[in-house]
N, C-alpha and C positions, 0 to 999 in steps of 0.2 A: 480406530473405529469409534464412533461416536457413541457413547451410554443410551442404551434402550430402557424405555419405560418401566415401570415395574409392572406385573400382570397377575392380576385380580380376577376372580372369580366370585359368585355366590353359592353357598352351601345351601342344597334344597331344603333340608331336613332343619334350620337353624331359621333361615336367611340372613344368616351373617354372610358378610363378607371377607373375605378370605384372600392375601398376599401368598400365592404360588412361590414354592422352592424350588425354583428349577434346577433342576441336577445338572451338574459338569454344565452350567451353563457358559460360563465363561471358553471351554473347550468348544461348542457348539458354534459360539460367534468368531473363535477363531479358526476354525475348519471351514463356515461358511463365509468367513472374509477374505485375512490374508491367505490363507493355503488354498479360497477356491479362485481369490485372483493372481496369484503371483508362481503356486505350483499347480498349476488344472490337473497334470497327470496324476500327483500325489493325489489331491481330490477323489479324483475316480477311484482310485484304489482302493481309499478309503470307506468310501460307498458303495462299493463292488460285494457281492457276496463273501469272499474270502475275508474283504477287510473288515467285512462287519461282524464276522463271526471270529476276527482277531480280537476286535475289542469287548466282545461278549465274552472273552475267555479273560482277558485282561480285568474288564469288570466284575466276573460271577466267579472263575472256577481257577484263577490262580490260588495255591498254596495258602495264602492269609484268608483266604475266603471262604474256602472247605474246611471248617470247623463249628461246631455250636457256639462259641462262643461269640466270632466275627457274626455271626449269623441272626446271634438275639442281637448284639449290638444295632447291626443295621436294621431289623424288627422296631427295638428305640428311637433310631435317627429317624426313621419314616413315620414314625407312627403306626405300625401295624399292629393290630389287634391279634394278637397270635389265639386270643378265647374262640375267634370264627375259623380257627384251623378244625380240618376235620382230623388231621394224622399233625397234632403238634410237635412230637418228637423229629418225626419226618422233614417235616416244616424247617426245623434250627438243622438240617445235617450241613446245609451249606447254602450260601448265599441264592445259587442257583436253583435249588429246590425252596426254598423260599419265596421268590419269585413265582414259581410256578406250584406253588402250594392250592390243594384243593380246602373248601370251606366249605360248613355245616350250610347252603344256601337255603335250604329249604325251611332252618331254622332263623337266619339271620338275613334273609333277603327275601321276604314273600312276594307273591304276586298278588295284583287285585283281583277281587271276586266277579269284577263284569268280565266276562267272557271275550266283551268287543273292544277289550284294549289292547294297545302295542306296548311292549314291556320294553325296556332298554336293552341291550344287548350284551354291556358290559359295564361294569364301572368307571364310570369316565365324568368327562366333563363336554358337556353337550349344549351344542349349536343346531336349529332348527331354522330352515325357511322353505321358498320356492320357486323351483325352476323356471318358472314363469313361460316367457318368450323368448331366453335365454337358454344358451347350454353349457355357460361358462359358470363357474363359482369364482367369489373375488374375496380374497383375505387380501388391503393393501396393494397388492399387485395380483397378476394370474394366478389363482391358487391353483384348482386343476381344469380340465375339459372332459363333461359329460360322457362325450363320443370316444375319449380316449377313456377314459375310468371303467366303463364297462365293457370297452375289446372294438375295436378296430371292424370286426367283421359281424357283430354283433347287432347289426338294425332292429333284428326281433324286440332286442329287447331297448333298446334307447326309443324304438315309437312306443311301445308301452308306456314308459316314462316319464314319456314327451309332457313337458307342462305340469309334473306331478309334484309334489313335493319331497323335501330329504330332510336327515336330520343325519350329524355329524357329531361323531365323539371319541374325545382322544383320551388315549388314556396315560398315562405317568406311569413311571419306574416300578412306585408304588403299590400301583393296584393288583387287584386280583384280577390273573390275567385269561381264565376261561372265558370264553365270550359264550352267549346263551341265546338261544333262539328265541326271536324276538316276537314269532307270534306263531301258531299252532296251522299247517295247511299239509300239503307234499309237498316234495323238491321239484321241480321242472326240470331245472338246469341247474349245472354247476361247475365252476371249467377254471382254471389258473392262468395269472399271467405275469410273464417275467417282467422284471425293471428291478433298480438300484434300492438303495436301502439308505433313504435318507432319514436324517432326523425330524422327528413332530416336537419337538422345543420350536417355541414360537419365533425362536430369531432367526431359527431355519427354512420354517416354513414362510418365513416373509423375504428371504434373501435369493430363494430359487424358486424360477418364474416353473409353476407346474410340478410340485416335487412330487403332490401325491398320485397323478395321472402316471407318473412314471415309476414308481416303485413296485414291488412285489406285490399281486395283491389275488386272492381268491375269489369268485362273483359266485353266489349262490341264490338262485329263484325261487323263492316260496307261491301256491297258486293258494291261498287263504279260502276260496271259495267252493270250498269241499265240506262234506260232512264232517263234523266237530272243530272246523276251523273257525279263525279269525273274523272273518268276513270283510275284508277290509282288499278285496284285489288279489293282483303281483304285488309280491314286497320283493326287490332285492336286496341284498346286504353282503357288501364287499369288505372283509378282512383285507389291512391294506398293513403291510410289515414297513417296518422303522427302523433307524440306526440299532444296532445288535441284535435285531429280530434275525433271526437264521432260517426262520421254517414255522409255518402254521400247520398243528395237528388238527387232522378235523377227528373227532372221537365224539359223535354222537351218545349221547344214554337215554334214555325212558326212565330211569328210575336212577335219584343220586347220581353215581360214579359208575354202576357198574353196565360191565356187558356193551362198553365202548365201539361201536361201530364208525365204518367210514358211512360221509355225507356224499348219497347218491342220488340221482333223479329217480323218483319212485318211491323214495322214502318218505314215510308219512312220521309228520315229530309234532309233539307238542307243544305249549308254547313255554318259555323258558328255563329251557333244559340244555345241561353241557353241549356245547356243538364243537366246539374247540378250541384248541389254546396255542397263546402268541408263545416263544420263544423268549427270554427275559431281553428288559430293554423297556421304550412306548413305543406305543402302535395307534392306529387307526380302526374303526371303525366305521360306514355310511350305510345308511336306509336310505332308500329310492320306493318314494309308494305313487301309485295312481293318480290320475287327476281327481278331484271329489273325493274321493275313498276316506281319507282321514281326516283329521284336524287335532293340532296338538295342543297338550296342557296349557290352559292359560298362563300359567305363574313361570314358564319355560319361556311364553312367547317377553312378558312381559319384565323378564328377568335381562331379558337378553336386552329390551331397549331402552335401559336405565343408562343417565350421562354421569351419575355421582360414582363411576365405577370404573377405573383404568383398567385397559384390554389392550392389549396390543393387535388384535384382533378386529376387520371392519368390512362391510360387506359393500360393494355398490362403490367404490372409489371414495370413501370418507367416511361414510354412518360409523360408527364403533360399534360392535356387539358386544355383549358381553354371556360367558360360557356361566352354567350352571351344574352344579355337582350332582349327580345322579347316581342312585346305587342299580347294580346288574337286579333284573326281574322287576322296575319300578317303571307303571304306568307312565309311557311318552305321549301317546296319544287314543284317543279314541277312530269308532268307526263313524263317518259321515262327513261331508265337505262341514268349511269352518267358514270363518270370515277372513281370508287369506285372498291374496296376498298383500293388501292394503296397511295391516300390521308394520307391516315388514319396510315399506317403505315411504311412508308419513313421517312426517318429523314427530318428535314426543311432545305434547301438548298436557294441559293441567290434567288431564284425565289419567297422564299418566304416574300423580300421585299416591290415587288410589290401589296403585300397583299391591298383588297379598306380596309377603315378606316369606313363606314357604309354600311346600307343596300341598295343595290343599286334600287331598286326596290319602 
């Protein structure tokens, strides 16, 4: 198998850029090479619920791993902040509770003070554009299909959609992995859908045409245009499970952590606040907003169409994007159509030197 690029990122908060560690990456290229061309059946297995939750156990909760000490270790090797633990001791009992450690967010992730912004939904690394006259997304080859991402029988909501824009964020091993509601309205809807449990390491997602159309994923409908809401539309936002994700908790709160509720239609939630958490492992993340309704940070859009930044990542059959580091509860966009979708696909011209270096906000 031929050596893949290396994959680069921007850090919002710095504007440095930043060389990704992809974990077990060399395992990911070789599960989606030779073992998904020469054994297909092992393949599936692999990617099957059981097998993924063989190697979340292989990964998080074998023996060497269930101790504080493997536990701060791996805390070191990632870089985790164990000071943003809200239950630190908690945090080190074992790899897997690590993973799924809850954080002081409220202390260490604020949200903006304008009311009409859309907050990130997790800590990830985030891709914005839009849907256009299209209903395909293109990372490289077929990433996923529209009509298949939000459900097969689901028209209601993909004419909604129709034309609007998305923003996509994947998140790493690393991160903290509650995901947070991304803007303040009711629930509409919200419904589950089966598929495989592929990996979001980038050599995965460029080797299987559609992985994320086809994995496990949750759709949950926000109506923002409600008293104390967003004001910004439908939002949907589909939790979309990864190689060792096993299961997404939805545990809504109103306040911190506590008094954990399931995410139902009729629920009214603020905007972000715990909604629920991945199983250890990366996962996915996508916002599906209106047509007009938004328009996102500039230094996001303009992050993304810098050429001095290797990505492995490209939209449109060539353009390269490049991914932006985002902290969960930070401003992705505001409310009101932008200057979209021309951004997105122009070539980079001298203007786009001017490009800011962080988030300005």
């Amino acid at each position: 198998m031929s050596a893949m690029p290396s994959h680069k990122f921007i850090d919002r908060r710095s504007g440095r850029v930043v060389t990704e560690a992809l974990m077990a990456d060399r395992l990911v290229k070789l599960l989606y090479g030779p073992v998904r061309e020469s054994a297909p059946l092992l393949f599936k297995a692999l990617v099957s619920a059981r097998g993924s939750q063989l190697l979340s156990f292989i990964q998080f909760d074998r023996a060497s791993r269930r101790n504080p000490t493997a536990a701060r270790q791996l805390a070191a090797d990632l870089n985790i902040d164990l000071d943003e633990c809200l239950d630190p001791d908690e945090c080190l009992r074992s790899a897997r509770h690590l993973f799924e450690r809850r954080i002081q967010y409220w202390q260490f992730r604020p949200t903006p003070a304008a009311a009409d912004r859309v907050v990130s939904p997790a800590d990830a690394r985030i891709l914005v554009g839009s849907l256009d006259d299209t209903d395909r997304f293109f990372l490289k080859e077929k990433f996923f299909t529209f009509d298949e991402l939000l459900g097969a029988d689901k028209a209601q909501w993909r004419a909604a959609f129709s034309h609007g824009r998305f923003a996509l964020l994947r998140l790493t091993p690393e991160k903290y992995h509650y995901n947070h509601t991304p803007v303040a309205g009711r629930v509409v809807d919200v419904y589950a859908l089966d598929g495989a449990y592929h990996s979001c390491n980038p050599a995965a997602v460029l080797s299987v045409a559609a992985p994320f159309s086809k994995n496990k994923r949750v759709v949950t409908v926000f109506d923002t245009d409600q008293p104390g809401g967003t004001g910004v539309g439908l939002v949907a936002m589909v939790e979309i499970v990864a190689l060792m994700i096993g299961d997404i908790v939805q545990c809504y709160s109103a306040f911190e952590y506590d008094a954990p509720m399931e995410v139902v239609p009729g629920l009214t939630v603020l905007r972000g606040r715990p909604k629920s958490l991945f199983r250890p492992g990366s996962s996915v993340v996508a916002l599906f907003f209106q047509k007009d309704r938004i328009h996102f940070d500039p230094d996001l859009i303009a992050n993304q169409r810098r050429r001095d930044v290797a990505s492995r990542f490209s939209f449109n059959f060539g353009a390269p994007v490049v991914e932006t580091d985002i902290q969960v509860r930070a401003s992705l966009a505001r409310s009101g159509p932008g200057p979209e979708p021309a951004w997105l696909h122009r070539a980079p011209g001298a203007a786009d030197e001017a490009r800011p270096q962080a988030c300005p906000i």
